[in-house]
N, C-alpha and C positions, 0 to 999 in steps of 0.2 A: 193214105194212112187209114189204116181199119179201125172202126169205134166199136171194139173189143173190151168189153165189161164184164166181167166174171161177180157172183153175186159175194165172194170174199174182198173186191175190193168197188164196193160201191160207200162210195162218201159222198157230202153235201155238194163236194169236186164235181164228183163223175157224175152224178145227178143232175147239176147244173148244164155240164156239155151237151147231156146227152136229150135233155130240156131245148135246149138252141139249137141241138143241130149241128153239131160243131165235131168235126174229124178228129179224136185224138187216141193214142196209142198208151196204158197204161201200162206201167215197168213195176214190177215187186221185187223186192232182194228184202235179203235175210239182214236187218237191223241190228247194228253191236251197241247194247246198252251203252257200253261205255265209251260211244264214238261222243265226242261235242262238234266238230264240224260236218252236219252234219251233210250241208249240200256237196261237199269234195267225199264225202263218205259215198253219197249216191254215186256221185263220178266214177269212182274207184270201182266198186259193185257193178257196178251198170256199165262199165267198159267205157264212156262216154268221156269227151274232152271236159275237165270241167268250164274252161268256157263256154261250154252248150248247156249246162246243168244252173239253172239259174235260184237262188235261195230269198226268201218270202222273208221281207224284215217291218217289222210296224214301228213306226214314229212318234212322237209328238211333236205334229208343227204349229205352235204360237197356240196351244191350247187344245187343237180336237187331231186327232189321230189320220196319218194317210201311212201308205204302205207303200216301197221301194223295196223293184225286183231287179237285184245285179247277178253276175257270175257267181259261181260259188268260189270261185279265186279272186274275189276283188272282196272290195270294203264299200259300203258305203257310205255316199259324200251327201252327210246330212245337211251340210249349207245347200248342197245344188237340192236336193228333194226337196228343201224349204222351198226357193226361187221354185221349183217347177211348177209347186202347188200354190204359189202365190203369198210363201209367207215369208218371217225373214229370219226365227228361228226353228232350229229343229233339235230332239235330243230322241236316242233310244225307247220305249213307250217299255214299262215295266211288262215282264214277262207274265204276269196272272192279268190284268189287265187287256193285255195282247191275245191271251188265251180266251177270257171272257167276251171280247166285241166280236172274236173272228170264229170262234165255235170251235176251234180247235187249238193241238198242245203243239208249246215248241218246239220245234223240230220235224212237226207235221203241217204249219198253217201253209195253208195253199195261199193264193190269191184269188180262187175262184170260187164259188159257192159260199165267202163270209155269211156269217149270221148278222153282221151289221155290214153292206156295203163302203168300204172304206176310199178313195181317192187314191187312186192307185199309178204308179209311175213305172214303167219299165226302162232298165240302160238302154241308151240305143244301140248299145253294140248288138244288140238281140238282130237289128236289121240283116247283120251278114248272117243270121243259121238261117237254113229252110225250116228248122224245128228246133225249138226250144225244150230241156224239161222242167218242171216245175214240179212242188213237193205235190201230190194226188188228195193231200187232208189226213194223210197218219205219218207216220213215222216209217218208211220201208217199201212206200209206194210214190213213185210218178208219174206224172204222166207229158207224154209226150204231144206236142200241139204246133202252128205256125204262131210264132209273136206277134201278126197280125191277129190270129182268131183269139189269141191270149187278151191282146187289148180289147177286141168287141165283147169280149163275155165281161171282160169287169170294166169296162167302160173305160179305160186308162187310155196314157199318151205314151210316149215315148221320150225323154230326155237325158243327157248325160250327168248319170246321178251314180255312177261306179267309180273306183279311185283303185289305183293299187293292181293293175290287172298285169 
């Protein structure tokens, strides 16, 4: 996989990879304002299963923020990302808040390159792709990666924290 960075899609993302060392393929499509989902939006644009196409969600578990990356066709299971990160409640983490700790807006936050490193969980379903994509840090861009190099750049684990796939 080519680390293929063009200077219209460099983010705190692509910055970060490309800081480590880390092989990954960015994907651009033309973003519909008025898409809300937006990881099956990249699916659909990008030709891509969206169980390969995974969407960046932030939490609040028992007080400080981690972050759970499932399919873009699943839901996630806030009680399991509780259990994964060790707490034993979890709820949705308000969207300006989410924006504010991760440096970027909804519908673009990556899990790579935050402005505040969050705890971070990936589904294990991720173990059957050879590559994953992930939002790139805007809105229209991903990038593509192995779920293994996705964990070492943001330090994360892997547990079953998707429902609904």
């Amino acid at each position: 996989m080519a680390r293929r960075v063009d200077a219209s899609a460099g983010t705190p993302a692509t910055v970060a990879l490309v800081t480590a060392g880390v092989a990954f393929t960015p994907h651009a499509y033309e973003h519909d304002p008025r898409a809300s989902a937006y990881g099956l939006e990249a699916a659909e644009k990008l030709g891509v299963p969206p169980e390969r196409v995974f969407k960046t969600l932030v939490a609040v578990v028992d007080g400080g923020l981690a972050v759970g990356i499932v399919p873009a066709n699943a839901q996630l299971d806030l009680k399991a990302l509780a259990a994964a990160v060790g707490g034993k409640r979890a709820e949705m983490a308000d969207p300006a808040v989410a924006e504010r700790r991760t440096g970027y807006v909804v519908g673009g936050i990556s899990p790579i390159g935050q402005k505040t490193a969050l705890p971070t969980v990936l589904d294990e379903s991720a173990i059957l792709c050879e590559t994953v994509l992930v939002s790139g840090g805007k809105r229209g861009l991903d990038l593509e990666l192995a779920p293994d190099d996705l964990l070492a750049v943001t330090g994360g684990r892997y547990a079953p924290i998707a429902r609904g796939r």
